[in-house]
N, C-alpha and C positions, 0 to 999 in steps of 0.2 A: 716273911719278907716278900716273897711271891706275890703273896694275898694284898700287904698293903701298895705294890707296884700297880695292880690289876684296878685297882679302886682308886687310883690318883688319875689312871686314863682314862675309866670312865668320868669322874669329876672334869676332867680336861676337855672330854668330848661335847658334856653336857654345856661347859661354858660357850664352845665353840657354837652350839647350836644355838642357844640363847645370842647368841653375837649376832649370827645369820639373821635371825627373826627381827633382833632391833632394827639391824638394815636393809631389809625388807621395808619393814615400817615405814621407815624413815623415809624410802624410796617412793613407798607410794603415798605417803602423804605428802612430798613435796611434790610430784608428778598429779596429784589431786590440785594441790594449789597452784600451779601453773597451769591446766585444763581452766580453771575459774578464772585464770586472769586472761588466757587465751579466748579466742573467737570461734577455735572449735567446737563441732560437739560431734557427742554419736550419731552414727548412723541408723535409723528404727525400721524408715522405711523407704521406698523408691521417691519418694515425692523431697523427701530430704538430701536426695544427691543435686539438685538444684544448685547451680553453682549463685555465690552474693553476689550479681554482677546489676542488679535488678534497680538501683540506685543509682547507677551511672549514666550520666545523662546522654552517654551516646546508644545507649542499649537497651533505652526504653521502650517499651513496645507503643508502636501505632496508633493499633487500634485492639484491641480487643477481645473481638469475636474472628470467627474464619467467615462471616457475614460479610463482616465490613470488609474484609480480604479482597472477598469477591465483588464488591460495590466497589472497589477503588480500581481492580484489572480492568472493571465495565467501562469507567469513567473514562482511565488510560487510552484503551482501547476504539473510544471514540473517540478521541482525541484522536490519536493518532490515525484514524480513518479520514478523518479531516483535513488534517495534515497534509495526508498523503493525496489527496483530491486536491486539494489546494496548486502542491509543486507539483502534481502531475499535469496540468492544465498551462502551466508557467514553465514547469521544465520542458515538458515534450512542444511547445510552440513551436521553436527552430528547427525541429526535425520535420512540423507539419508543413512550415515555407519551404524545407529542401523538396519535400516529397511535392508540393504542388507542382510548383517551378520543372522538375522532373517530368509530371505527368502531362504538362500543358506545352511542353516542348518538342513541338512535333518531330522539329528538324536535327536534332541532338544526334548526335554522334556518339557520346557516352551517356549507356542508358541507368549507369548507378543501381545494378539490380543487386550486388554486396557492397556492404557498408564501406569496407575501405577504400572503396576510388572514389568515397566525400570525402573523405579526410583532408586531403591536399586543396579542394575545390574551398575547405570550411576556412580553412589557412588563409588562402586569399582571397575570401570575401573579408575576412576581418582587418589585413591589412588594407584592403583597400577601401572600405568603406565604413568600417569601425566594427567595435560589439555589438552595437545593436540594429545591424541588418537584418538579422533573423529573429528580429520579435517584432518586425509590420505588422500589422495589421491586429496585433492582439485584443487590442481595445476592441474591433469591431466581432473577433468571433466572441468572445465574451459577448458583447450585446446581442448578439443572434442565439446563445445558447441562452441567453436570458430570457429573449423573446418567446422562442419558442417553449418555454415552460411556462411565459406567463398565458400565452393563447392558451395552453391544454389545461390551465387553473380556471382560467376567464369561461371556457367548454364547459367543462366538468359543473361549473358553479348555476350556469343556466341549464342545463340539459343532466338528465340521468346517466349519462355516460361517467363508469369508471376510471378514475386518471389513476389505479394503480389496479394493480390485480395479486390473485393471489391463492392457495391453493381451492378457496372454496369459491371461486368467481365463476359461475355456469358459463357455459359455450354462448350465450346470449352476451351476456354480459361482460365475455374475451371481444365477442363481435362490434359490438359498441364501442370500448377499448381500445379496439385496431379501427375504427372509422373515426374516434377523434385523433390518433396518431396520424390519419391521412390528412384530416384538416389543418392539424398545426404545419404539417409538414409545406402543405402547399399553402401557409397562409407566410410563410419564412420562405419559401423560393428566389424572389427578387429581392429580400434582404442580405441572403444566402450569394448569390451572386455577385453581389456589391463587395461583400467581406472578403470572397476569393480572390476579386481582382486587388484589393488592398494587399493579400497575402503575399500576391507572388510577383505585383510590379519593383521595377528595378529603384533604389531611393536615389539614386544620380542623376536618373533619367527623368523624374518623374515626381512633381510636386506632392509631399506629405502630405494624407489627409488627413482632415479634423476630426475627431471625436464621432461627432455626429455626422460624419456626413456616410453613413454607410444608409442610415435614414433617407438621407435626402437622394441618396443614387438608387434604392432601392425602391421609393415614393415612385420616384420619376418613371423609373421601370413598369412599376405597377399599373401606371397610367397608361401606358403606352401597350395595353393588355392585347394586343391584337396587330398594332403595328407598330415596328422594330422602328428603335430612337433613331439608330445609326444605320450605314451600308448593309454588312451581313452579321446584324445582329439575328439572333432569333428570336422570335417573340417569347410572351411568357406562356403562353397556353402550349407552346412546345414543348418548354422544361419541364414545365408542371408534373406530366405523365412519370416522365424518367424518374424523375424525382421523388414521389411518390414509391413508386418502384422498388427504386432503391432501398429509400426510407426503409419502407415496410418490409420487406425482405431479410433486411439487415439488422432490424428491432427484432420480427420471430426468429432468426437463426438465434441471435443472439442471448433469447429467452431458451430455446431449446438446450442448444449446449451447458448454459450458465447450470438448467435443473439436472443436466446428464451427471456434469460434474459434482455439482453441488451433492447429491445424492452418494455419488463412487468415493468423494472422500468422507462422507457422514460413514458411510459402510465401513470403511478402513480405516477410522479413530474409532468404533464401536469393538472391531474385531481386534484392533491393537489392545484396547482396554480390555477386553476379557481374559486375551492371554494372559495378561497383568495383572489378573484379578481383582482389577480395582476400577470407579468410578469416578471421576473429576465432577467436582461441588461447581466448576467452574462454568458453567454452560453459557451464556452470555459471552465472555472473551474467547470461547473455544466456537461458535459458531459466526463471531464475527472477522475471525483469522479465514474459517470457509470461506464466507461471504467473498471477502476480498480476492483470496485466488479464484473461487469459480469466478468473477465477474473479471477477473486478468484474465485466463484461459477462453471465455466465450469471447472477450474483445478480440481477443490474437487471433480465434477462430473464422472470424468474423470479417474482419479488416484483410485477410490473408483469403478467405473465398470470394469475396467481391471486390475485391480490388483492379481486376480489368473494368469492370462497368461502374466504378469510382473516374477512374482513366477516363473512360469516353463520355458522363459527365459534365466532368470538370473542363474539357477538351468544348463541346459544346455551348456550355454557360460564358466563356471567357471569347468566345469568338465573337468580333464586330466590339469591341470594347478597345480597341487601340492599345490595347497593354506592351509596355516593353519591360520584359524580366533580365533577367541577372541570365547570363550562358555560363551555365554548370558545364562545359566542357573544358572549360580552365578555370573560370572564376574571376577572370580580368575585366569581360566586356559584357557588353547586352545585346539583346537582342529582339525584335520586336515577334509578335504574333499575331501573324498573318494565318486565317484558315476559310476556308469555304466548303463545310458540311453542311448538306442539307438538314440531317437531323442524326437520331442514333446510328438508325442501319447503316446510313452514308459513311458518319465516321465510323464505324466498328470496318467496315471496308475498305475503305482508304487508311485507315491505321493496321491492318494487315497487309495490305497492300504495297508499303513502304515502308512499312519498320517492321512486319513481321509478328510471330506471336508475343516477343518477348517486349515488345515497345507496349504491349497492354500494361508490363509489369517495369517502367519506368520509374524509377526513384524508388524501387521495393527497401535497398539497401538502409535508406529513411528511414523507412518504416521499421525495420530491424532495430533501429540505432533507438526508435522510440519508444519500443519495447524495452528494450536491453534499461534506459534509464527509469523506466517505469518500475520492471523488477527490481532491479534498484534501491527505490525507493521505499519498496513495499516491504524487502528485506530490512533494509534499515529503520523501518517503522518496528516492524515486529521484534529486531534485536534493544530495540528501545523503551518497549513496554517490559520486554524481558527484563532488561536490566533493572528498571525499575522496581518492578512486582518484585521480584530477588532481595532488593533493599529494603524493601519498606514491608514486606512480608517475616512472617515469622517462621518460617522455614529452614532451616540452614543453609548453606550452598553446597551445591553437590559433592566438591571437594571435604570438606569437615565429615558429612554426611559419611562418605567415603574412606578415609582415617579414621573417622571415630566410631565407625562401623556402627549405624544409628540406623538404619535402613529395618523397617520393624521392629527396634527396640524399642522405641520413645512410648510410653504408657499411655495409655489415651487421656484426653483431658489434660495431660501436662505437658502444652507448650510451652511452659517457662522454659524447661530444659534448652529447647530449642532457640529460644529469642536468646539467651543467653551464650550458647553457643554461637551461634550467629554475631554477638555484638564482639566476642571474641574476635571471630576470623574479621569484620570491619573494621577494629582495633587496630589487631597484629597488621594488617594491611596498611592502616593510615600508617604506624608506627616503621614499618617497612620503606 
């Protein structure tokens, strides 16, 4: 009885097992035929975790190569150097009429050497004489920074003289270089003089000039090489010198600094990249972001060391011209300019003499404000190429990068991972 108990459980087990195995079976062969009707598959290798996103037409890739990557930051990048040359010539105008106005105002009582005591003064020039009091004269510096680049083309095309330089230009050929900068300089003096007084006459007071006629006031000047048009005008063979001077003074500082700087931030993106042990393909948008601040930094340098003998200048060139400016001491009324220097030394004496050291540095506050919107702009250029390069790159954005902890994972050669990642976080954002 035992015996046949013992032998019905095994029978019972064996069925049990046979059951199992069916359903098994059965398990994986229906789990087989939903894999076939699914869009999954295994995984073999790293190139296979590529997510399907490669079809969607916001997630398509660009361009291509990391070539073209860097062809389109290059392209960006002048663009927006351009850009930024463009509204810095158009933006910073208003600040260069506050700062003349400033510098040519002998008698001023507020000397505007911090930005905020224009603020009140900007307030009421626009009510009282509209928005576009501070863009006189624009038209004519434009023509004068035309001119004088078209003289050092017109130079350069007859004569051997180089109208640029650069690092393998011999000391001969710096010298040549700096002798057409003095040409052009003093072939623009009496044009130069015409455009100051457009800049900084009062418009209430003083009939708007044409177009051209920064020409015709400058011709007339020209002619008169020797003897002064009006009362105490000074002649032109007076300016000439200073101007020159200036010019050239403020062209080599300005070459100096630009190569200090230029240099100190190549050292500090080389020495940053090592740490990092890595190298940027990028070389073109990475040395024309340089470019732009060394040539901010040498301007500022520049404009900020010669700035009293800018003052006495512009203080010289504007006397005997009957000018009546705008009184920056409230902003309400005008006032004429009246002066009688014999020439530099006279005024640098007389302008000590009655304003002190700080009346050299008249309207500085300006010049602060023209910087400040300069940077500005240069900022917003560069957050603008960023942004763009970000999109239209195959890269991810820092953040994914950063959660999906991808930072030396990503296999070489396989950007898809990343453009696709990438079209993800654009998605989720739009969808957002």
């Amino acid at each position: 009885m035992y015996n046949h108990q013992m032998a019905g459980l095994e029978d019972y087990g064996r069925y049990l097992e046979d059951e199992d195995e069916l359903d098994n079976a059965r398990f994986l062969s229906a789990y087989k035929s939903t894999l076939d009707d699914a869009p999954y598959q295994f995984i073999n290798s790293e190139r296979d975790l590529t997510l399907p996103l490669q079809k969607h037409k916001n997630v398509q890739p660009l361009y291509e190569s990391p070539d073209d990557e860097i062809s389109l930051r290059k392209y960006l990048g002048a663009s927006v150097n351009l850009i930024s040359l463009i509204t810095e010539n158009l933006l910073c105008h208003p600040f260069l009429v506050l700062r003349r106005q400033c510098q040519v105002h002998h008698t001023a009582r507020r000397y505007h050497v911090v930005p905020i005591t224009l603020l009140p003064v900007i307030v009421h020039l626009h009510q009282r004489q509209g928005v576009t009091t501070l863009w006189k004269g624009i038209g004519s510096v434009l023509l004068v920074r035309g001119m004088t680049l078209a003289v050092e083309d017109v130079i350069s095309k007859f004569t051997p003289w180089p109208k640029e330089i650069n690092a393998k230009t011999t000391v001969k050929q710096f010298g040549q270089h700096l002798l057409l900068k003095c040409i052009s300089i003093a072939a623009v003096v009496p044009f130069y003089s015409a455009s100051l007084v457009e800049t900084v006459q009062s418009d209430i007071a003083s009939e708007k000039p044409g177009i051209f006629d920064v020409f015709r006031e400058g011709a007339s000047r020209l002619l008169s090489w020797s003897v002064p048009q009006k009362g105490r005008m000074l002649p032109v063979w007076a300016l000439v010198g200073p101007s020159i001077s200036l010019g050239l003074s403020k062209y080599v500082c300005q070459l100096f600094v630009r190569g200090i700087s230029t240099r100190i931030m190549c050292r500090r993106v080389t020495f940053y990249e090592e740490r990092r042990g890595a190298r940027t393909r990028d070389f073109a948008a990475q040395s024309q972001v340089i470019e732009v601040y060394s040539t901010m930094i040498s301007l500022m340098a520049t404009e900020m060391i010669f700035y009293p003998f800018e003052t006495i200048l512009h203080r010289i060139q504007l006397q005997g011209t009957r000018t009546i400016i705008d009184n920056l001491d409230s902003g309400y009324s005008v006032v004429p300019i009246l002066t009688s220097y014999e020439g530099v030394v006279d005024c640098y004496r007389q302008t000590l003499a009655s304003e002190g050291v700080s009346g050299l540095y008249k309207g500085f506050g300006a010049m602060v404000l023209q910087f400040a919107a300069h940077v500005a702009v240069i900022k917003l250029g560069k957050w603008f190429i960023t942004q763009i390069s970000e999109l239209m790159s195959s890269k991810p954005p820092a953040k994914v990068v950063e959660f999906y902890k991808l930072e030396g994972k990503t296999p070489v050669g396989s950007a898809t991972m990343s453009r696709s990642i990438s079209g993800i976080s654009s998605l989720s954002e739009e969808i957002s």
